[in-house]
N, C-alpha and C positions, 0 to 999 in steps of 0.2 A: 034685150041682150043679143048682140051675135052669133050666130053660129060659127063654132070654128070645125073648119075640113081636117079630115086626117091630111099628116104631108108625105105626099111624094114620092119622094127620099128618105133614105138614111142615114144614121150615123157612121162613118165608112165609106159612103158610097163617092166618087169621084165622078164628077160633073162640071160642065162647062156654060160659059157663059152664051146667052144665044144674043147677044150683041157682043160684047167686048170681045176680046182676044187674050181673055184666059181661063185657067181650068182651075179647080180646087176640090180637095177632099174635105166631107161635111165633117165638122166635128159639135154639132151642138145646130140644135133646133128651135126656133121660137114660133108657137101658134101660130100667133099673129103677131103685128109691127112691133118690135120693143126698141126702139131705138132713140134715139132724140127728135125733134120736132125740128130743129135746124139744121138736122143732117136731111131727114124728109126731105123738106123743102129747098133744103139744096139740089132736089133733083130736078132738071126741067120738068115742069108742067105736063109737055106731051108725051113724056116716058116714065113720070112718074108712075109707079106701082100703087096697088088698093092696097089698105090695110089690113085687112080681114081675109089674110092667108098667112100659110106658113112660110118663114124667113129666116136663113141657113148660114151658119156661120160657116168658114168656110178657113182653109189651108191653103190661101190661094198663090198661083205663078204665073207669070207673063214674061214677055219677050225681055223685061225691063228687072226682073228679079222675085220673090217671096214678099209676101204680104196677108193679113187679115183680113177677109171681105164678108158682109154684112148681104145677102142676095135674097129678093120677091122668089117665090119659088115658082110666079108665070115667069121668070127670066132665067131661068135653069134648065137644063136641057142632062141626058147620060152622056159623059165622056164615054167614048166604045173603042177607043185608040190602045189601049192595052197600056198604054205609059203611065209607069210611078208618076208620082208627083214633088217635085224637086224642091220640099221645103224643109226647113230645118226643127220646126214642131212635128215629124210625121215620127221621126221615129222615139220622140217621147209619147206619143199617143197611142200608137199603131204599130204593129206588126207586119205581117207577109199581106202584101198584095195578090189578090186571087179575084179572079173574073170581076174583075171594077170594081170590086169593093175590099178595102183594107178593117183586116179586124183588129178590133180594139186591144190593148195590150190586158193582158190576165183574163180576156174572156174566151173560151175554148167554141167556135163557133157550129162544131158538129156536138 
């Protein structure tokens, strides 16, 4: 059986991608890989990710618009730009934005 790592990140917390050129707020965390095995292997070979970490769903934006993103949690990095994040799922989820991480809606985080 695998060992799984605690992840990372959190639920909240606003991070960006350390190759592409966008950022998302996590909303939902997987161990390890749960995804499809044709979405995997759609990745190339040499930048494909290990299975056997945690993988971050994501509120994600780019130069191009809002979107859902699926991310290896080797390929996530802290957004520290102090910027919302411009999706249209944040503020059913989430609340005030406060030091890079947004808290969840009905959860009091003091």
């Amino acid at each position: 059986m695998a060992r799984q790592r605690l992840a990372k990140f959190g639920i909240g917390e606003v991070v960006q991608h350390r190759v592409y050129p966008f950022r998302g707020v996590i909303f939902d965390v997987d161990p390890t890989f749960d995804n499809s095995e044709e979405w995997w292997l759609a990745i190339p070979e040499e930048v494909r990710p290990h299975k056997d970490q945690p993988f971050y769903h994501l509120l994600a934006e780019n130069a191009q618009g809002s979107y859902i993103a699926y991310v290896s949690e080797q390929n996530l990095r802290v957004d520290d730009s102090g910027l919302p994040i411009d999706h249209p799922g944040v503020p059913f989820l989430f609340g005030e934005l406060r030091d890079g991480r947004y808290a969840l809606k009905g959860i009091n985080p003091n």
